[in-house]
C-alpha positions as CSV (number, residue, x, y, z in Angstrom):
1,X,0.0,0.0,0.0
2,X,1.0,3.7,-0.9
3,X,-1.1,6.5,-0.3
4,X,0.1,9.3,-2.7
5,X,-1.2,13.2,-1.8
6,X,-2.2,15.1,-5.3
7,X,-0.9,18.3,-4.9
8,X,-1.2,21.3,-6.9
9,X,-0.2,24.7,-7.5
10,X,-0.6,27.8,-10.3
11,X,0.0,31.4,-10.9
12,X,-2.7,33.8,-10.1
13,X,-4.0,36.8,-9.9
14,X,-6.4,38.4,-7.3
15,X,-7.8,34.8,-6.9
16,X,-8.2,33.9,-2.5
17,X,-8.9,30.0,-3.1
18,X,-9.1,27.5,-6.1
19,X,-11.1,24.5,-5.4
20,X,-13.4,21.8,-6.8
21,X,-17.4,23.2,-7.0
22,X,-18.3,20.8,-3.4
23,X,-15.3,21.6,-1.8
24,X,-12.3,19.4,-1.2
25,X,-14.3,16.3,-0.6
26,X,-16.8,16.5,-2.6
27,X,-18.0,13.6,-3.8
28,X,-19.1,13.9,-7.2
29,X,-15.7,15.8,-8.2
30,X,-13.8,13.7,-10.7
31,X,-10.2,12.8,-10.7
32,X,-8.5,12.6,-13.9
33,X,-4.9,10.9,-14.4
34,X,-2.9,7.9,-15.8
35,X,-2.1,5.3,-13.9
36,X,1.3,3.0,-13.9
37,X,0.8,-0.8,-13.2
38,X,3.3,-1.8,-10.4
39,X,3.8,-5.1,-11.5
40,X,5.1,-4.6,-15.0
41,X,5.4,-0.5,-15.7
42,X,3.0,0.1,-18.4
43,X,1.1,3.0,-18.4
44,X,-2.4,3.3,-19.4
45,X,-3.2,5.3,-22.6
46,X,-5.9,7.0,-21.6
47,X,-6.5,9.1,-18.2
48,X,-8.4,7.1,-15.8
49,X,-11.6,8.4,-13.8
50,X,-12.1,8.0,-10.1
51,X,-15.2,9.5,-7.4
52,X,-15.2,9.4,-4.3
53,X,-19.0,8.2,-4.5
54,X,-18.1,5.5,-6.8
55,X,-17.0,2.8,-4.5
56,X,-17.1,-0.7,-6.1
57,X,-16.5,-4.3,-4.3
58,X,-12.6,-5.7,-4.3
59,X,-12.6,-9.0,-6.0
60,X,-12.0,-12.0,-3.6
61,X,-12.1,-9.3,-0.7
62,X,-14.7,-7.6,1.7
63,X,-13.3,-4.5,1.4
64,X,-14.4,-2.1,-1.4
65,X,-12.5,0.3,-3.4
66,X,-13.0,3.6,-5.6
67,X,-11.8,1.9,-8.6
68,X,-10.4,-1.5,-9.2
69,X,-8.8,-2.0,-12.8
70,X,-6.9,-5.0,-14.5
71,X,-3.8,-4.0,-16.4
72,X,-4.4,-4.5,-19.9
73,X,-0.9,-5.7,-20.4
74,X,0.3,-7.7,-17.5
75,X,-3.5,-8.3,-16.4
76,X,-2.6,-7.9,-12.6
77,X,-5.7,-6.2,-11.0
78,X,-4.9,-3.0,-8.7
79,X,-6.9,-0.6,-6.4
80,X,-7.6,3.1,-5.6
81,X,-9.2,4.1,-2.7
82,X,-9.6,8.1,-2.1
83,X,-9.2,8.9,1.8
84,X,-11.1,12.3,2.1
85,X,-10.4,14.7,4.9
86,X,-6.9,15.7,4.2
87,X,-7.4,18.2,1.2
88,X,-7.4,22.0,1.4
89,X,-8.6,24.8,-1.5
90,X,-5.1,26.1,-3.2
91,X,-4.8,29.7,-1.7
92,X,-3.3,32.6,-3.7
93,X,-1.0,32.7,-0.5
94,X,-0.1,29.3,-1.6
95,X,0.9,30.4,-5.0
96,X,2.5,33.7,-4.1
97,X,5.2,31.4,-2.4
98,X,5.3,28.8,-4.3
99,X,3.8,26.1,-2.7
100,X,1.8,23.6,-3.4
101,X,-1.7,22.7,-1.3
102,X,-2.7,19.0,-0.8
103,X,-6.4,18.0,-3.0
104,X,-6.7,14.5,-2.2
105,X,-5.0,11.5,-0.7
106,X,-5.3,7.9,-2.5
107,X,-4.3,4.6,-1.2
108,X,-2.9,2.8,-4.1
109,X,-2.4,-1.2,-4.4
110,X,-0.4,-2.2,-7.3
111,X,-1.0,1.4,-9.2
112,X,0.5,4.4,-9.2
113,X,-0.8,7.7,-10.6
114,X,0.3,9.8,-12.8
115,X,0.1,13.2,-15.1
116,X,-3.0,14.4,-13.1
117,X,-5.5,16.3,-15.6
118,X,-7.0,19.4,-14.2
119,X,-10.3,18.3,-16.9
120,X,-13.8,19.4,-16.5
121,X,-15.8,22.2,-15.0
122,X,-15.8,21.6,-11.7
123,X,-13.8,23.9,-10.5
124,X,-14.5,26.8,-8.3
125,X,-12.5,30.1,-8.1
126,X,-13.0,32.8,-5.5
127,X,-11.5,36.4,-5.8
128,X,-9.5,38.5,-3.2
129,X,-12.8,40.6,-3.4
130,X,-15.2,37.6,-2.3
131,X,-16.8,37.1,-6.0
132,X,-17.2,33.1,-6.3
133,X,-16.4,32.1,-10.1
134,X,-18.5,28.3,-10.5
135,X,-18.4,25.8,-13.1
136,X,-14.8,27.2,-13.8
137,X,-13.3,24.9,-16.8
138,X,-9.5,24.6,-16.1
139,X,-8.3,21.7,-18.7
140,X,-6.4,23.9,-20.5
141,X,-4.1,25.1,-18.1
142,X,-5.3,28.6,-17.3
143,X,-8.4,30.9,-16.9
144,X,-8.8,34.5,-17.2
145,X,-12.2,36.3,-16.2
146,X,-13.1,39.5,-15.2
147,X,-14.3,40.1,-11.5
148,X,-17.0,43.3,-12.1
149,X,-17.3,43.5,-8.0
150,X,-13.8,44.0,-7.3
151,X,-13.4,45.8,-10.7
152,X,-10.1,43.8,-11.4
153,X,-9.0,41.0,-13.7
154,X,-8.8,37.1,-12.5
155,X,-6.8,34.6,-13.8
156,X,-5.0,31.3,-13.0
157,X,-1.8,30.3,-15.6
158,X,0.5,27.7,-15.6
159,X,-1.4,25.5,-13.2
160,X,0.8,22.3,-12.4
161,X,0.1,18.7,-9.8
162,X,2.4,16.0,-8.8
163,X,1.5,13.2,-6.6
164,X,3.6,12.9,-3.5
165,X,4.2,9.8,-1.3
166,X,3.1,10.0,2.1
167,X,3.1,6.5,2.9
168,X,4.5,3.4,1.8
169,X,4.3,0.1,3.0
């Protein structure tokens, strides 16, 4: 078992907080990335999906699991399971220094994710003058806007992830 913490980061400008529509555990929010097999190092073609309210049974287990998948090449069967309660919104604080804020935790059994996509509009953006920007669409990489409230310009560039190990076996 290795539970990897997504973690992102960006450049901004007059934003306060970046964060999925519900919140950090929101459980309709969908994680996009590839995933490694353990076993034999193939990666999958294709970005994965996982929800946290998609939890499906573990074959020859009681436990269940977020998403269980068979590598295609290998055909070893691993297992995500998303542990909520240890994500935060990105602050522009966060970005001004360079840091990066933790999203979501994921206990991994014989994958490992990779190349998180920041796909969909599910994102949430709030301004350093309180105006809340929903449904924000942040697959390619950036978002400008115009915040009429605060009578300034928005914008998130260069957003970046990587998934760091917080435990392993």
């Amino acid at each position: 078992m290795v539970i990897y913490n997504l973690m992102i980061t960006a450049e901004v400008e007059n934003v306060s907080t970046i964060q999925p529509m519900g919140g950090c555990d929101d459980p309709n929010f969908t994680y996009y990335f590839k995933l490694r097999c353990e076993n034999c190092g193939e990666v999958t073609p294709k970005e994965t999906c996982v929800v946290l309210q998609d939890v499906v049974p573990l074959p020859k287990s009681r436990g269940q699991a977020n998403l269980v998948q068979k590598c295609k090449f290998c055909g070893r069967e691993g297992n995500i399971t998303m542990i909520p309660k240890f994500g935060r919104p990105l602050t522009g604080a966060d970005c001004e220094a360079g840091q990066y804020a933790p999203l979501m935790s994921f206990d991994c059994r014989g994958l490992e994710p990779l190349e998180y996509s920041f796909g969909c509009d599910q994102w949430k953006v709030e301004t350093t003058a309180g105006t809340v920007f929903e449904n924000v669409n942040l697959s390619g990489g950036d978002w400008v806007d115009y915040d009429e409230n605060g009578s300034m310009p928005v914008s998130v560039d260069n957003l970046k992830s990587r998934f760091d190990v917080v435990k392993s076996r």
